[in-house]
C-alpha positions in Angstrom: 84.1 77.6 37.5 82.8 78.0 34.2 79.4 78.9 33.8 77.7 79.7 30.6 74.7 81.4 29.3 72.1 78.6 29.5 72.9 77.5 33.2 73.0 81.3 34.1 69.0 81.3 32.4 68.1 77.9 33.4 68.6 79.3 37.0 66.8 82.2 36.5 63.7 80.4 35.2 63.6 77.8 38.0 63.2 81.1 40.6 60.9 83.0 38.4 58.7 80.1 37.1 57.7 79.5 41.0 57.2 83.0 40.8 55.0 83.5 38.2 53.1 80.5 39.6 52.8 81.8 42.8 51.4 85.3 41.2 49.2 83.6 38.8 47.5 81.5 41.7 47.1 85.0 43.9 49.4 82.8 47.0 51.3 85.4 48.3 52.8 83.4 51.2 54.3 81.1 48.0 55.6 84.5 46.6 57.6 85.6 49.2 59.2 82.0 50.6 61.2 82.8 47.2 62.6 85.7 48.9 65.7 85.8 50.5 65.5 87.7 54.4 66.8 90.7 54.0 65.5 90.9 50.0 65.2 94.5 49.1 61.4 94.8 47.4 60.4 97.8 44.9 57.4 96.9 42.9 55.3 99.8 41.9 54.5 100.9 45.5 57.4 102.0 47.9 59.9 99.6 49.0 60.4 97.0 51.5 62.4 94.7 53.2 62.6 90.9 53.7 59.6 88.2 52.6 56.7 89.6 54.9 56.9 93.1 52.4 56.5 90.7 49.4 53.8 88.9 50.4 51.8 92.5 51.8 52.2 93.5 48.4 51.3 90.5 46.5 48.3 90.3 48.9 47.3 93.8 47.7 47.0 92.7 43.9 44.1 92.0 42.0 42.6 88.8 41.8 43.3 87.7 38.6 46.3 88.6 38.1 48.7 86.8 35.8 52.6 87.6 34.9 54.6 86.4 31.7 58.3 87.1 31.5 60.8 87.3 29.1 64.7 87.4 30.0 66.4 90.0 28.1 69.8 89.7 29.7 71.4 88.0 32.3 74.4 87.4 33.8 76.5 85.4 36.3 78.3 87.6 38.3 79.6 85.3 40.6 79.1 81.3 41.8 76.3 82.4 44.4 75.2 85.6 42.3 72.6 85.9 39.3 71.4 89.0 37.7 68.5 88.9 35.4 66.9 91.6 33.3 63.0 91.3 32.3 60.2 92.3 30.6 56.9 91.2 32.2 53.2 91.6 31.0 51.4 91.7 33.6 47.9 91.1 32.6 44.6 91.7 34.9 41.0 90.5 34.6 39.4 94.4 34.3 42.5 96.9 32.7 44.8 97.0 30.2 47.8 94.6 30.4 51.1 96.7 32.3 54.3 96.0 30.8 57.4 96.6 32.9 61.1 96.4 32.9 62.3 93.9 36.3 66.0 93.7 37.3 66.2 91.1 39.7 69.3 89.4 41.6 69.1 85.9 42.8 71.3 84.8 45.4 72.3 81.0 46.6 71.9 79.9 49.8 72.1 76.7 50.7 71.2 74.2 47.4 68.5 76.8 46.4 68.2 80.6 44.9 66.3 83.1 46.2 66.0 86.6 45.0 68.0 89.0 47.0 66.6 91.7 45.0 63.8 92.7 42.7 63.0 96.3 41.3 60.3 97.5 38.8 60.4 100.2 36.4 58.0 101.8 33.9 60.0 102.8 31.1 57.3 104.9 28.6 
């Protein structure tokens, strides 16, 4: 199958949107049901595993909290497997705004993604 540039992105921004909505909204329940089971976590803090990790951390954040995104590069690397490279502003109500890089990799199951795997860098 033949899959091109826009369907590759389109998918990422249907995961990601929820995402952002669910960050934005300080529902970290609604954050980590985008999470696959066994979804590898590295935000800024050490790692986890699976959806409950997610929502700890997202429960830890700030209220106030808002993310915009922009996909720099992505990629299809296979029928069930998307790879997306990001920059996200993450912006707070009492600090300066934090921009990271994200790699995630969104994984189908079923007729829905979910991200297998998310990790954030500071790059200076």
């Amino acid at each position: 199958m033949t899959h091109t540039k826009t369907d590759t992105e389109a998918i990422l921004h249907s995961v990601l949107d929820r995402w952002k909505a669910g960050v934005d909204h300080h529902e970290p329940q609604r954050v980590a049901a985008l999470f696959t089971e066994d979804a590898i976590f590295q935000g800024l803090h050490p790692y986890s595993v699976g959806p409950q990790g997610v929502a700890d951390y997202y429960a830890s954040q700030p209220l106030g909290l808002s993310a915009e995104y922009r996909v720099q590069e992505s990629r299809r690397l296979t029928d069930d497997l998307v790879l997306g490279y990001l920059k996200v502003d993450f912006s707070f109500t009492d600090r300066p705004t934090l921009t990271v890089s994200l790699c995630v990799l969104l994984k189908r199951s079923d007729d829905d993604w979910r991200i297998d795997h998310y990790q954030v860098s500071r790059l200076e």
